[in-house]
DRENTILO-565107 format. One record per residue: residue number from 1; x negated, y negated, z of N, C-alpha, C, O in turn. Coordinates in steps of 0.05 Angstrom, whole numbers. Each point is the difference from the previous one (the first is absolute). Example, Ala and Ser with C-alpha at 12.3 -4.5 7.8 and 13.67 -1.06 7.14 Angstrom:
BEGIN
   n    nc1    nc2    nc3   cac1   cac2   cac3    cc1    cc2    cc3    oc1    oc2    oc3
   1   -264    114    156     18    -24      0    -18    -24      0    -21      0     13
   2     28    -21    -27    -16    -24      1     15    -22     14    -10    -22      4
***
This chain:
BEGIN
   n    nc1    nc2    nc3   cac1   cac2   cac3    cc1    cc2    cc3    oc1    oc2    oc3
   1    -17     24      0     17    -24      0    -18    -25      0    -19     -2     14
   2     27    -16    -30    -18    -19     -5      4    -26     25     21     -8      9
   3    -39      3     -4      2    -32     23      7    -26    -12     -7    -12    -21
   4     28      3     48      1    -30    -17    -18    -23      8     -8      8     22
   5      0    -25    -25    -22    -18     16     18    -21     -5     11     -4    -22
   6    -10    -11     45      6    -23      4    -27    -30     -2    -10    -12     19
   7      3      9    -50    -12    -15    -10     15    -32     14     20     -2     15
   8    -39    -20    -27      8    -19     -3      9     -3    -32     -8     12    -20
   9     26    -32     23     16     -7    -28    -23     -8    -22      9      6    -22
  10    -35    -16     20    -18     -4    -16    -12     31     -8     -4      8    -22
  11      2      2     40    -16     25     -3     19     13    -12     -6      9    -22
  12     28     -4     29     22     21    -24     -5    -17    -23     -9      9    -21
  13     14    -37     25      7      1    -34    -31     -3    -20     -3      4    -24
  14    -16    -12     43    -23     20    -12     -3     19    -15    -10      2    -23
  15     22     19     46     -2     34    -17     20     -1    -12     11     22     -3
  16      0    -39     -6     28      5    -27    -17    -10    -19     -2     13    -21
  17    -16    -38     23     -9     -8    -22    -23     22    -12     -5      6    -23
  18     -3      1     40    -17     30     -8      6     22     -4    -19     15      3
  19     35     -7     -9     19     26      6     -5      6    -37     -7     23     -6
  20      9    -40    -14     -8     11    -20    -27      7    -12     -4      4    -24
  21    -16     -3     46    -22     -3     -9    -10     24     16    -21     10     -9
  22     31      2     31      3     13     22      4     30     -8     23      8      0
  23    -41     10     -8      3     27    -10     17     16     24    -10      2     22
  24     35      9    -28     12     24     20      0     19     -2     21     11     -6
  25    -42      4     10      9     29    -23     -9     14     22     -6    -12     20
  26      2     54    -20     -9      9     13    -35      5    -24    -22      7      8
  27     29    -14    -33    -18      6    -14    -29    -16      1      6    -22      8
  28    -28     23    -11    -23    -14      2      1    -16    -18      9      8    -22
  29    -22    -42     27      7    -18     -8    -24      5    -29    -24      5      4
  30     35     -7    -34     -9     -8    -24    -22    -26     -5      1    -21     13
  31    -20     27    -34    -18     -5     -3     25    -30     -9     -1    -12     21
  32     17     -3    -36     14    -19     10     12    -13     23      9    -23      3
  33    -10     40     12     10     -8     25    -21     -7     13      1    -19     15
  34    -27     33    -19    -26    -10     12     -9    -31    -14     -8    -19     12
  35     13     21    -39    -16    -30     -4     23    -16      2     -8    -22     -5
  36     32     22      9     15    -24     15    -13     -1     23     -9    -23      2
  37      4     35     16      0      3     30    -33    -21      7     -6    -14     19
  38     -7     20    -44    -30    -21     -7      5    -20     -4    -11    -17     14
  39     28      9    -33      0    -18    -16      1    -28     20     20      3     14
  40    -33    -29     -7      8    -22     12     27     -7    -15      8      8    -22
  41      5    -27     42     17    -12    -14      1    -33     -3     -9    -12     20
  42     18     -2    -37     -8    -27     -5      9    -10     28     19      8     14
  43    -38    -30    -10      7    -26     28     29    -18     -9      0    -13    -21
  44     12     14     30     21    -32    -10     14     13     29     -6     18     15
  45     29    -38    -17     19    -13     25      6     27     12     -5      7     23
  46     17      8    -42     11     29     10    -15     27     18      9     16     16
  47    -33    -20    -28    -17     22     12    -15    -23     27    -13      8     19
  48     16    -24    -23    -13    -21     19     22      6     24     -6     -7     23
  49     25     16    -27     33    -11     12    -12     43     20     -3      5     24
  50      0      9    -42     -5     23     11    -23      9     16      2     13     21
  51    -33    -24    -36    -22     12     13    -13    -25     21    -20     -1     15
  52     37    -15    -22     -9    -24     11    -20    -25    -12    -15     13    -15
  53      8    -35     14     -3    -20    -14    -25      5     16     -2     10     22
  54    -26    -24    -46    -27     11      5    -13    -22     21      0    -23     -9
  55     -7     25     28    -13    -28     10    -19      0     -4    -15     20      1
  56      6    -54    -11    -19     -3     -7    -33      8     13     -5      6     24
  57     -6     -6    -36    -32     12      8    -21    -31    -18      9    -16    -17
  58    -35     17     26    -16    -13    -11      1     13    -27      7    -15    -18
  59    -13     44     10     -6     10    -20     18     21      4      9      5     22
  60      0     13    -51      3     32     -3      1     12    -25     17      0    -17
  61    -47     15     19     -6      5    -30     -9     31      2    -14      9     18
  62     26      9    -45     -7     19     -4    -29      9    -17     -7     -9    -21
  63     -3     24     31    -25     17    -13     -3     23      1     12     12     17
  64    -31      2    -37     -2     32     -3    -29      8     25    -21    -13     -1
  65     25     32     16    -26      7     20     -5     26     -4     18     17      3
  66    -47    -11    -12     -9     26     -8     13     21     34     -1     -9     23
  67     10     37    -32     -2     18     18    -17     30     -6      1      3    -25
  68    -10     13     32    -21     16     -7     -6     10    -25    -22      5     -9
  69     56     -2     -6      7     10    -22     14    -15    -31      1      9    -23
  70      6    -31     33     12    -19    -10      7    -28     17     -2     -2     24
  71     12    -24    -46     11    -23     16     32      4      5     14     17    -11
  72     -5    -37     33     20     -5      5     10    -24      4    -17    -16      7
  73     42      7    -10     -1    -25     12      3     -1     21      6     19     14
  74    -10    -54     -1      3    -11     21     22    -22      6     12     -6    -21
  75     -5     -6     39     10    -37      4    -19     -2     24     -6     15     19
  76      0    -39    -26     -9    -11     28     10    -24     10     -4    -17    -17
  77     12     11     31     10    -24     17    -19     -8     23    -10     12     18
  78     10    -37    -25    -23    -26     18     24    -18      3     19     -6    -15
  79    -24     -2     38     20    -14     24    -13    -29     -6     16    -18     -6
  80    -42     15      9    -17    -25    -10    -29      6    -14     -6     22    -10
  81     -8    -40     11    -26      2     -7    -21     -2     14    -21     -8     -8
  82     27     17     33    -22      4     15     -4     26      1     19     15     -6
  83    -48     -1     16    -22     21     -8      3     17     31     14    -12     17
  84    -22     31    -11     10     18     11     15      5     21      0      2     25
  85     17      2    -47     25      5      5     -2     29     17    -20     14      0
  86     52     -5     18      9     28     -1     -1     17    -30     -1    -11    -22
  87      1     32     27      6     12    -23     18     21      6     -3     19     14
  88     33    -28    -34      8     29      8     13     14    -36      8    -14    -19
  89    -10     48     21      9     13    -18     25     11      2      5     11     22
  90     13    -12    -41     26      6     -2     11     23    -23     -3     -2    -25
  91      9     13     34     13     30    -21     28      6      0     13      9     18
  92     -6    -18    -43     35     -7     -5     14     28      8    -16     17      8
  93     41    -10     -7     14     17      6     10      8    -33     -3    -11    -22
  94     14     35     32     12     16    -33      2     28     -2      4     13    -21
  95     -8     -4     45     -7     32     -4    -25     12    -13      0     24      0
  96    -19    -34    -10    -22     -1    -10      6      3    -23    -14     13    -15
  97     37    -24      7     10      6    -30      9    -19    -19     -2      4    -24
  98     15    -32     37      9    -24    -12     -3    -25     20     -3      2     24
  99      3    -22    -35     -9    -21     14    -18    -14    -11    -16      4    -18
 100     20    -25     33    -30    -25    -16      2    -14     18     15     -1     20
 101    -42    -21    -32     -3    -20     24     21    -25      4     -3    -17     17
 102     24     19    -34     16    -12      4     14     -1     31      7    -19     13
 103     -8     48     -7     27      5     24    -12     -5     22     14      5     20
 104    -39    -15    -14    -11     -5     27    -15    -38    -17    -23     -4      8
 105     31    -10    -21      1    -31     -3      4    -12     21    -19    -13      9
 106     43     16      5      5    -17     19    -14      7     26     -8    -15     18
 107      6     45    -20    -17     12     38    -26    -24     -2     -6    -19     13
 108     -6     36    -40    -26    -14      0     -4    -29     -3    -21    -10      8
 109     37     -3    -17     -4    -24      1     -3    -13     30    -20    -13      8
 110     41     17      7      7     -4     23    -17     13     18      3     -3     25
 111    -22     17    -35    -18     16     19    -21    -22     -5    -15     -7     18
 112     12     -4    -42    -25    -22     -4      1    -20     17    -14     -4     20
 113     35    -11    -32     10    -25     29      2      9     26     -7    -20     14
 114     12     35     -2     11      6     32    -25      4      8    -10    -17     15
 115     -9     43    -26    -26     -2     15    -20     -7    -13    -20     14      5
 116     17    -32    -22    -17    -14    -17    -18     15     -9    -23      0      8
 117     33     16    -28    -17     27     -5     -9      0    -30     10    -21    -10
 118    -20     30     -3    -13      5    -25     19     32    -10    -17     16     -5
 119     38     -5      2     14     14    -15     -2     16    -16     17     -8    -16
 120    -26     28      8     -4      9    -23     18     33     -5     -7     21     10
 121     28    -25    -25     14     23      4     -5     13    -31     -8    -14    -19
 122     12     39     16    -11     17     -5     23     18    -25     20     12      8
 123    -28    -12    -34     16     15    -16     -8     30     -5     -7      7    -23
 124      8     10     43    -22     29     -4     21     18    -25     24     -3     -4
 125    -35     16     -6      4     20    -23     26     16     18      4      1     24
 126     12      9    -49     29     15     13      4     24     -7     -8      7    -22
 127     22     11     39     10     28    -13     24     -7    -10     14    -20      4
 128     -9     48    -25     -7     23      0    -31     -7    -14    -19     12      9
 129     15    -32    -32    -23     -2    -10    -27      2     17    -19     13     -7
 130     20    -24     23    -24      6     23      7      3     25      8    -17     16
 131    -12     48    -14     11     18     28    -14    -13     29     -7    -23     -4
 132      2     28     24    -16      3     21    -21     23     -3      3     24     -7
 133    -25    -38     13     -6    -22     12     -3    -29    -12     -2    -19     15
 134      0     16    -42    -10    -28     -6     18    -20     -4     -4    -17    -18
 135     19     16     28     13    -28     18    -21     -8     24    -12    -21      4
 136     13     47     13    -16     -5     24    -33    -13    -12    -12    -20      6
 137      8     31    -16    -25      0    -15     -1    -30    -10    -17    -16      8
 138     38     10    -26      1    -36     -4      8    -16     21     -1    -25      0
 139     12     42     23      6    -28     26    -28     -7     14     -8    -22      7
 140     -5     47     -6    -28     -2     21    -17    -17    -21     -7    -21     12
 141     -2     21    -42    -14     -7    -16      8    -28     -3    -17    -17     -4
 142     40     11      7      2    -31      1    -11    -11     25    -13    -21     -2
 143     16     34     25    -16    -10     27    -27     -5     -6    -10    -23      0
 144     -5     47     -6    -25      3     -9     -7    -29    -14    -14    -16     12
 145     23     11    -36      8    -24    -18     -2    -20     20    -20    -15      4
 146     42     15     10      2    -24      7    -16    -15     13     -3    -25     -1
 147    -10     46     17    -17     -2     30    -32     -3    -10    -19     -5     15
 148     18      7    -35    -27     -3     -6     -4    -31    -24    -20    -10    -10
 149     47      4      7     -3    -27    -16     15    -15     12      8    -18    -13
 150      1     18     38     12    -18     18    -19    -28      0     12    -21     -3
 151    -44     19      7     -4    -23      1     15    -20    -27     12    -21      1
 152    -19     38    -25      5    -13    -17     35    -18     -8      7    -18    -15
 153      4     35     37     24      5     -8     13    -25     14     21    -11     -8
 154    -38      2     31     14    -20     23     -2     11     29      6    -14     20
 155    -14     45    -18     16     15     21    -20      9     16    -23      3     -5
 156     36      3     26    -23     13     30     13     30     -7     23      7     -1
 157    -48      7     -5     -2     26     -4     -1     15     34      5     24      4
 158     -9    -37     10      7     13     36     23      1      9      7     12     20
 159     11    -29    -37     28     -6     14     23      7    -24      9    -16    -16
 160     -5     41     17     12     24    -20     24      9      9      1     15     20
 161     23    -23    -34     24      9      7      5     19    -23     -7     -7    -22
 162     22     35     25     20     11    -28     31      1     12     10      5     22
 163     -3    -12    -42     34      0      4     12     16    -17    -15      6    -19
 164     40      7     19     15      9    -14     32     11      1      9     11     20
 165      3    -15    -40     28     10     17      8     33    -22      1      2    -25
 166      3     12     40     19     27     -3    -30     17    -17    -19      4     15
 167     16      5    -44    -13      1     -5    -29     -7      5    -18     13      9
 168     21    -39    -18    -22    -16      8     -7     -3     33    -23     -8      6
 169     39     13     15     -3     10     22    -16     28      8    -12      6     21
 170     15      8    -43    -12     20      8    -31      1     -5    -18      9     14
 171     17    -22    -44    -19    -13    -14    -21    -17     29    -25      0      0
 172     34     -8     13    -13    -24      8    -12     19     24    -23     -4      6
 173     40     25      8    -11     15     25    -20     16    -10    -19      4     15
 174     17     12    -48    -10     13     -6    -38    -12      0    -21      8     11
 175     29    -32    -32    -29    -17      9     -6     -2     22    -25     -1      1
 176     38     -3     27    -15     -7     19    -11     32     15    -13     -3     21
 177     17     24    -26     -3     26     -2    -24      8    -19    -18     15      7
 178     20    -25    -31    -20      3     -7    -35     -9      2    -21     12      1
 179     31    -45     -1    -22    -14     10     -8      3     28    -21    -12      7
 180     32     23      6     -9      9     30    -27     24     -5    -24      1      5
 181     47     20    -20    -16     30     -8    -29      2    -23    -16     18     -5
 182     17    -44     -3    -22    -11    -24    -16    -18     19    -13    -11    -17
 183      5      1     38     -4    -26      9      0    -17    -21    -20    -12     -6
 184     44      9     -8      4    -28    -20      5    -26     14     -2     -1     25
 185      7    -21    -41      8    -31      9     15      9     31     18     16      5
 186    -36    -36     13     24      7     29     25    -22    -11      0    -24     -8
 187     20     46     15     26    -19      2      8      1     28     -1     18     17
 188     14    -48    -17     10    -18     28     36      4      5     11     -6     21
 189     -4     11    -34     28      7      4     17     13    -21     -7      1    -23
 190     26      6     30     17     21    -26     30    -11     11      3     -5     24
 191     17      1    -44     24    -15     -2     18     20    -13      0     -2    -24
 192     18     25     35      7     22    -17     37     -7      2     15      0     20
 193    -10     -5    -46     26     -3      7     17     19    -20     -2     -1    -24
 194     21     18     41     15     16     -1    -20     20    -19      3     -5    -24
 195    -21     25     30    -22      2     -7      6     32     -4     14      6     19
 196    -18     17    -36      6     34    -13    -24     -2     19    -15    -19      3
 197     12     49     12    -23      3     13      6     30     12    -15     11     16
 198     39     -1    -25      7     30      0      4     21    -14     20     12      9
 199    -26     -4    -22      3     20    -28     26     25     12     19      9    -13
 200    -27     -3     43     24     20      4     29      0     -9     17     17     -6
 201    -20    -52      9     37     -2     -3     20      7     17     23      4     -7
 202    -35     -1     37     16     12     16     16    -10     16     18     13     11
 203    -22    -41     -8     18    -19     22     19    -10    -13      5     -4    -24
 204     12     -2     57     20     -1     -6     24    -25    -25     19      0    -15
 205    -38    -16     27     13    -25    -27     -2      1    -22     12    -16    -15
 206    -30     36      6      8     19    -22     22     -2     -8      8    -21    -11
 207      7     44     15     22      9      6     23    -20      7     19     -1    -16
 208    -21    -13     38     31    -23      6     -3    -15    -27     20      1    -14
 209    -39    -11      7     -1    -20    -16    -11     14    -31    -14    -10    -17
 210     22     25     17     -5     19    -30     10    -20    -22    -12     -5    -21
 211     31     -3     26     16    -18    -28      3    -28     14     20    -15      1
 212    -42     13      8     -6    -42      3      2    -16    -29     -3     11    -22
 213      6    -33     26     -6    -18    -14    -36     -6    -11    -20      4     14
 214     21    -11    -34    -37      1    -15     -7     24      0     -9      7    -22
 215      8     17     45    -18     17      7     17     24      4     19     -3     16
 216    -21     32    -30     12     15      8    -21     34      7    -21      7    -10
 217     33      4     26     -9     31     -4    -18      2    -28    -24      0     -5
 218     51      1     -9    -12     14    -31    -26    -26    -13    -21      6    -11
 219     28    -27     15    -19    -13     -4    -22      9      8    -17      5    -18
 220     12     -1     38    -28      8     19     -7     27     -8    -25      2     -3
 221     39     22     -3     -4     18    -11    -16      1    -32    -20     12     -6
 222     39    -30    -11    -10     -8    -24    -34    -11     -1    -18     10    -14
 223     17    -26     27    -23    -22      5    -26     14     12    -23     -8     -2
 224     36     36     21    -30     14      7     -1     21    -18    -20     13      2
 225     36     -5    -22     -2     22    -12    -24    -16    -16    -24      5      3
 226     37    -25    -21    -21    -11    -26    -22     -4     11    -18     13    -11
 227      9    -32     34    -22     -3     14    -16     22      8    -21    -10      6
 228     20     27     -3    -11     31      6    -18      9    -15      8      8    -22
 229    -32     -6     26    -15     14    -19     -5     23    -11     -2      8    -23
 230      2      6     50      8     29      7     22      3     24     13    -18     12
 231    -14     43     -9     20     16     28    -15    -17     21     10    -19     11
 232    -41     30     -6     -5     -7     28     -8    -27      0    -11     -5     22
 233     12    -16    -38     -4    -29      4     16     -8     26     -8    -15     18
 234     34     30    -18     21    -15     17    -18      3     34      2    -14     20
 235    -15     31    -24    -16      6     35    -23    -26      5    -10     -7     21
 236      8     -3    -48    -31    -10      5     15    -33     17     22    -11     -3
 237    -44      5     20     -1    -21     18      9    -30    -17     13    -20      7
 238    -24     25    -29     -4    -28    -21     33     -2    -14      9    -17    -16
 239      2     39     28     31      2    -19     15     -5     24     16    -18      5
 240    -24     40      8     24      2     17    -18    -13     36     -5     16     18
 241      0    -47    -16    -20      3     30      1      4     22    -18      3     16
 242     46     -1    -13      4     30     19    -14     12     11     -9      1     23
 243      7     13    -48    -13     28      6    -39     -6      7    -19     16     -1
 244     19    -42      6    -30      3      1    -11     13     30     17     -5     18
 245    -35     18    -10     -9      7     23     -1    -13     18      8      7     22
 246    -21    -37    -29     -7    -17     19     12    -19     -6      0     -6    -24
 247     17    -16     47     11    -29    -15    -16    -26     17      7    -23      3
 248    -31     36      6    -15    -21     15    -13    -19    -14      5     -1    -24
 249    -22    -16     35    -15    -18    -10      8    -13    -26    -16    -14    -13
 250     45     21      4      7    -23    -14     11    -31     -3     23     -1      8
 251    -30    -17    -14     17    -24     -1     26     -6     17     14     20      3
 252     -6    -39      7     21     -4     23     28     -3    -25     -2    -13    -21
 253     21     25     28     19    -12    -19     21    -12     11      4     -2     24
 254     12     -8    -46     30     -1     13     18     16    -28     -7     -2    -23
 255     27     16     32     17     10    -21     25     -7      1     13     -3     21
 256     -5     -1    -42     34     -6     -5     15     20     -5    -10     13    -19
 257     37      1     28     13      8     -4     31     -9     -6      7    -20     12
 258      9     30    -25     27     -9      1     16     19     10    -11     20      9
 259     42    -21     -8     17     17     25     16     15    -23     14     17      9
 260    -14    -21    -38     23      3    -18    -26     14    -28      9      4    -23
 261    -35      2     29    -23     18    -14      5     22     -1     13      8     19
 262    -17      4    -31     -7     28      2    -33     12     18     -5     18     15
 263     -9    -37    -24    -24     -8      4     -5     -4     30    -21      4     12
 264     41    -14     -3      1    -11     33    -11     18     26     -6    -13     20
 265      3     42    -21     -8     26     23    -32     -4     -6    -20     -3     14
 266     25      6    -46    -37      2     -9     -9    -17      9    -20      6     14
 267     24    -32    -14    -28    -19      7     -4     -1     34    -21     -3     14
 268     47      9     -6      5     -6     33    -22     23     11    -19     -3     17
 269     26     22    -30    -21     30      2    -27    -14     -8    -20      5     15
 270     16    -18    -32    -33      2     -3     -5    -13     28     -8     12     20
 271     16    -43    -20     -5    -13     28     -5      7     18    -23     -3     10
 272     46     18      1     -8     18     21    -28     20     -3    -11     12     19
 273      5    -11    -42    -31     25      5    -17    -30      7     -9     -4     22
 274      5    -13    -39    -10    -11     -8     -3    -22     41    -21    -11      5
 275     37     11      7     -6     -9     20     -1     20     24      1     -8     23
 276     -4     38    -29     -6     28     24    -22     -6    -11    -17      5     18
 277      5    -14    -37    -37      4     -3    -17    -24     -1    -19     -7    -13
 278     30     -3     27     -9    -29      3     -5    -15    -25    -23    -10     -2
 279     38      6    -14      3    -21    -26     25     -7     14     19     14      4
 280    -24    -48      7     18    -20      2     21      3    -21    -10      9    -21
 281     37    -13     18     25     -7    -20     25      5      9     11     20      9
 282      0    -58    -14     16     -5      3     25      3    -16      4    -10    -23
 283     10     22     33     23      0    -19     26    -20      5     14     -3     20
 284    -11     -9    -48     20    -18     -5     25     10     -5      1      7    -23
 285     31     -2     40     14     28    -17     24    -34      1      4    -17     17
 286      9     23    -50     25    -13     -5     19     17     -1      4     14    -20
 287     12    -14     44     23     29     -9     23     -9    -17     19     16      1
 288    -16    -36    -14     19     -2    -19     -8     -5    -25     17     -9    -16
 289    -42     12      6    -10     -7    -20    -10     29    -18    -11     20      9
 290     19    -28    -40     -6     23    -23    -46      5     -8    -21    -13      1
 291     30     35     -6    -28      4    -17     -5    -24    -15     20    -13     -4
 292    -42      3     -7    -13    -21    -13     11    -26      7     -3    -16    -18
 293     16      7     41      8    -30     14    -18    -16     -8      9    -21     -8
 294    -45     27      8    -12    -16      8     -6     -7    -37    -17    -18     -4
 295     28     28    -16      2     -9    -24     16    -22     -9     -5    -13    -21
 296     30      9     42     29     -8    -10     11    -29     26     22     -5      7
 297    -51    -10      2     -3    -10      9     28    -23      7      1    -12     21
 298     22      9    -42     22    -12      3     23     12      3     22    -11     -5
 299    -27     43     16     24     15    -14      9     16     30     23     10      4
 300    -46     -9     20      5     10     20      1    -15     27     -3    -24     -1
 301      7     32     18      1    -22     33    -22      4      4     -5    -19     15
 302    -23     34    -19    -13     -6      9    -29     -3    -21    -22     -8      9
 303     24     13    -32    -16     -2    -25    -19    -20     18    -13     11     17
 304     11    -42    -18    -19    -19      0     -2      1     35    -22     -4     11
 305     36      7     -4    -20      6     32    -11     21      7    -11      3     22
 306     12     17    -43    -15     20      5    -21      3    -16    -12     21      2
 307      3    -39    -19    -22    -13    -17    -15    -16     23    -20      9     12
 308     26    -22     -9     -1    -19     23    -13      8     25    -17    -17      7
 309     19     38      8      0     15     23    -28     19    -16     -7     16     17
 310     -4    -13    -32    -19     15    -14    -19    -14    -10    -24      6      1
 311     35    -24    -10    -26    -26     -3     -9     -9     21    -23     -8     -3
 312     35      6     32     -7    -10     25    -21     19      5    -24     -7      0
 313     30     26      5    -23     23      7    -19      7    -24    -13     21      1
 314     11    -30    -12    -16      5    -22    -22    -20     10    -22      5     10
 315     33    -31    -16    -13    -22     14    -22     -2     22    -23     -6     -2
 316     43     16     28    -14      2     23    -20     27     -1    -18      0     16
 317     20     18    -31    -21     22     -2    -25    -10    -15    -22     11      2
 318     27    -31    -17    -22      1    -19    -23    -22      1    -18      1    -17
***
């Protein structure tokens, strides 16, 4: 039986305006359905009216940044023109499958201004075309990137944030997991909002919230099937960080969750390891708020204060 959620009136008529763009099927989403799901969509009043209107920055310019195997793009956002700066990295959401740097514009912008940071979010390679690991592989390589041309860049290569939401949440724990296990770039804090970080699939908001709004079961099903490289990827730490042995000596976080996710047990679950092993993280929980809020910045009760409340700690960590 399906749930009803008691949205606000912007946010339903949101998901009406999306609803044709919005694949329902039990079937796996088509190689059209994937490059809609890419595709940006033009800026004017309307999508301004949805993802939210861009605030201004000193600068925000895209470029291509070599990763071991190939380039990718970037955006970077500068708040002003002064030189070392924070630096923080950002990894869009999508299932590791669709998305662009469009859908984190407004996080990141607002992450520039609030903690006067140097920005640089991150367009990593997608499945099904490129399985796991090399997403992971292009989130850490942009660090690498980043951290070693930070002078050039404006930026204090000591004062290293990664951010990410859902995907890119997991993306972002995975780098700080990795660069721990590599002694790579030290990073200073991790920002994980509403963040995949369980491959089991076993909790419960799963399940209540199977047929949410943005985010469903089958979605999540779909999204780790294509992402998968093999069977046992799903065990490895970098997929699923969970399952890593150890959750010490990583970066202090704060995580976001929402009350109306599917996603919502998983991240609460990582936290909790993540603070039995002494990695500080705070968790932010909105219990009336959908999967990807922090995209739809005009569309939820708590979209921009919970931007807001993330940039503060971002701030004070860094």
């Amino acid at each position: 039986m399906k749930r009803k959620y008691n949205l606000p009136f912007k946010t339903r008529l949101m998901l009406v305006m999306l609803s044709p763009f919005r694949k329902r099927s039990p079937e796996p989403p088509s190689s059209k359905d994937l490059a809609r799901g890419r595709k940006p969509v033009p800026r004017f009043f309307l999508t301004n009216w949805v993802l939210g209107k861009m605030p201004k920055c000193h600068s925000i310019t895209d470029r291509m940044i070599p990763v071991r195997d190939a380039e990718i793009p970037v955006r970077i956002y500068r708040p002003n023109a002064e030189t070392n700066l924070p630096l923080i990295l950002n990894y869009h959401g999508g299932g590791w499958a669709v998305g662009n740097l469009q859908n984190n514009d407004y996080y990141c912008a607002v992450l520039a201004q609030r903690v006067g940071a140097l920005v640089i979010s991150v367009d990593y390679r997608l499945a099904p075309e490129f399985k796991f690991p090399i997403p992971v592989y292009d989130a850490y390589d942009a660090l690498i990137w980043a951290t070693q041309n930070a002078e050039s860049l404006g930026a204090d290569a000591t004062r290293v944030c990664v951010t990410g939401d859902s995907a890119g949440g997991n993306l972002s724990a995975a780098v700080c997991l990795k660069s721990r296990d590599l002694g790579g770039p030290a990073i200073k804090y991790q920002a994980l909002i509403y963040p995949a970080t369980d491959s089991r699939l076993e909790f419960a908001s799963l399940e209540a919230h199977a047929h949410a709004p943005i985010l469903t079961k089958t979605d999540i099903l779909h999204y780790l099937d294509m992402y998968l490289g093999k069977p046992e990827d799903r065990f490895s730490p970098l997929l699923s960080p969970i399952y890593a042995s150890d959750l010490s000596g990583l970066p202090p976080a704060v995580l976001v969750t929402a009350g109306f996710d599917p996603l919502c047990d998983d991240g609460q679950a990582y936290a909790d390891r993540l603070n039995a092993e002494g990695t500080p993280c705070e968790v932010l929980h909105y219990p009336e708020d959908i999967h990807g809020f922090f995209s739809l910045p005009n569309h939820t009760k708590s979209g921009r204060q919970a931007i807001e409340e993330v940039a503060l700690r971002i701030k004070t960590n860094l």
